[in-house]
N, C-alpha and C positions, 0 to 999 in steps of 0.2 A: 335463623338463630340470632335475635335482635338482644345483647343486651341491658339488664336494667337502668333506666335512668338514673342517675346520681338521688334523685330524689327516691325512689322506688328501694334503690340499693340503701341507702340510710334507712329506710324502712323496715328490710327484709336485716335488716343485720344488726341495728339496736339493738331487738332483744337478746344477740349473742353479746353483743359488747357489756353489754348493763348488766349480765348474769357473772361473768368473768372479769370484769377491769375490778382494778386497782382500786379502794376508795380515795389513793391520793391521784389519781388518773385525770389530770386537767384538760378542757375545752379545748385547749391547744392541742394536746395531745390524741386527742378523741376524734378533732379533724385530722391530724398528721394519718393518723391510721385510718377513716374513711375515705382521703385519697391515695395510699395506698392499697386498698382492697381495692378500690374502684379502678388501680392501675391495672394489679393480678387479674382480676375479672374482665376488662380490655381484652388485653393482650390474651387470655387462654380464651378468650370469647365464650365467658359462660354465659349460656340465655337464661332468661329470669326465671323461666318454670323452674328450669334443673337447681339455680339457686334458690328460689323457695325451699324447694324438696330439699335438698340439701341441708338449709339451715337451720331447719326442722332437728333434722339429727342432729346437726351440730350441737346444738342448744343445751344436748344432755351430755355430750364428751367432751367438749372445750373447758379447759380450766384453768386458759391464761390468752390475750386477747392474741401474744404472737402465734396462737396454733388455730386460732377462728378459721382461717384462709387456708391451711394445709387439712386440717379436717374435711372444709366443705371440696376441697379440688378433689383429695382421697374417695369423698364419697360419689361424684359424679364425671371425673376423668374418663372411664369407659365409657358412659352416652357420649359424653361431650366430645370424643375422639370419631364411635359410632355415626354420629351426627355428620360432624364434619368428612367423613369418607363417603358417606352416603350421598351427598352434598358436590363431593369432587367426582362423582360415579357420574350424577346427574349431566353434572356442566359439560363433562366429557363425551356424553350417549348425546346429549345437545348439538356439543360441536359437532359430532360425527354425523350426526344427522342433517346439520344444515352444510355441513362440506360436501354433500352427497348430491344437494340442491342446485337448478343451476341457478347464477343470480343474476336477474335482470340489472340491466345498464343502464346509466342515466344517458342519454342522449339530449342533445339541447337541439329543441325543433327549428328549423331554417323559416324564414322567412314566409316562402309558398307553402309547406306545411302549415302551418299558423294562419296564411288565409285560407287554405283548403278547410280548416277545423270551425274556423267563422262560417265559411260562408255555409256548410253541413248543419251548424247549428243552428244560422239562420232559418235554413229549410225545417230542418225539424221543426224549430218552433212554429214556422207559417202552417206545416200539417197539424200540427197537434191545435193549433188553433181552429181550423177548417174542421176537424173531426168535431171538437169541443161545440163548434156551433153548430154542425149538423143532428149532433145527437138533441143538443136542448132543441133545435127546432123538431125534431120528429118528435119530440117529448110534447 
């Protein structure tokens, strides 16, 4: 549930602003209230699909730029609640699942270990080289 970029979100929300502001509604002001929707939208983590959908409807009920952000939560507060349980259901059936698990331990290998692994790997390499040349020679 990623929300929209600041750029994305100025996107999906112009054309509620431009339908509803003010004609005397200044630049300055235009930003004050794009990062405050961008704060609302943080913080109740709306993702951008739900916001698209959302703005959609908004578009035709909002009729002042302070109710843009109470319409669109009104209209997507159930998924977005929906989402986020399903989401804590998840993480939880996760944890449970890997507490059930046993978990391997980091061990730091000794010395003799570390040449027992060389000198295994030496071998291996010298057979797989002895095979490599036995097959191209029967080839």
């Amino acid at each position: 549930m990623q929300p929209p970029s600041l750029k994305e979100l100025i996107e999906i929300l112009t054309p509620n602003l431009i339908n509803v502001a003010p004609s005397g509604m200044s630049k300055d002001q235009q930003v004050i209230w794009y990062k405050a929707a961008a704060l609302r939208i943080s913080e109740k983590a709306i993702p951008k699909d739900l916001l698209e959908a959302a703005a959609v409807e908004c578009f035709f009920k909002a009729d002042h730029p302070a109710k843009i952000m109470k319409i669109i939560w009104d209209e997507i507060k159930e998924e977005v609640q929906r989402r986020q349980k399903r989401i804590r259901e998840l993480r939880a059936a996760i944890e449970s699942e890997s507490g059930n698990r046993p978990r391997l331990a980091l061990v730091e290998a000794s010395d003799d270990d570390r040449a027992a692994i060389t000198q295994s790997l030496g071998e291996l390499t010298r057979d797989l080289t002895r095979r490599a040349k036995a097959e191209r020679q029967a080839l």
